[in-house]
N, C-alpha and C positions, 0 to 999 in steps of 0.2 A: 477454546473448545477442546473438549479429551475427546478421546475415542479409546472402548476398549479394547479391539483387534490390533492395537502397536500402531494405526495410521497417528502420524507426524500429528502435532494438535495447528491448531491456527488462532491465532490473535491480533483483536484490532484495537485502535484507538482514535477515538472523534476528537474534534474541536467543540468548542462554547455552541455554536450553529448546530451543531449536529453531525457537519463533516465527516467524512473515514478521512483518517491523516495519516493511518500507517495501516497497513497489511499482511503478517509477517508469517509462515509456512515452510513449510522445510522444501521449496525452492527458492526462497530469502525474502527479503523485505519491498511492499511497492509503499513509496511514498506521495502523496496526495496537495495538489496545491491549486487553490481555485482562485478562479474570478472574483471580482466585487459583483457579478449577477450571477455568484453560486455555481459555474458552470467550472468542471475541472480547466485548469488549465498548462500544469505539468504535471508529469508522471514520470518517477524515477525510482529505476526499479535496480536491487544490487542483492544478485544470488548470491545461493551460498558458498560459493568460492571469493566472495567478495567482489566480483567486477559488475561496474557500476554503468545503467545508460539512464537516458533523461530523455522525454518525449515531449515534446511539444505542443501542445493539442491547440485547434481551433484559429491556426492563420490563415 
């Protein structure tokens, strides 16, 4: 996605399923990792400085 006021643009990317697998914004990249019942299951996310964290979802 563009914009023409100079906002940063954004881009995604699905899996085969339909999934978001990648997120990526000029506050950096969140990455996407699911379940076998489709339900997110990690989230890891590494701004644009480069440091990286990793969330864990649904224990």
């Amino acid at each position: 996605m563009s914009y023409s006021d100079g906002t940063p643009g954004v881009s995604y990317s699905y899996d085969r399923q339909g999934h978001r697998n990648t997120i990526t914004d000029a506050a950096g990249t969140r990455n996407f990792q699911y379940n076998l019942d489709h339900t997110i299951a990690r989230l890891g996310r590494r701004n644009a400085g480069g440091f990286f964290s990793i969330y864990i979802l649904g224990i």
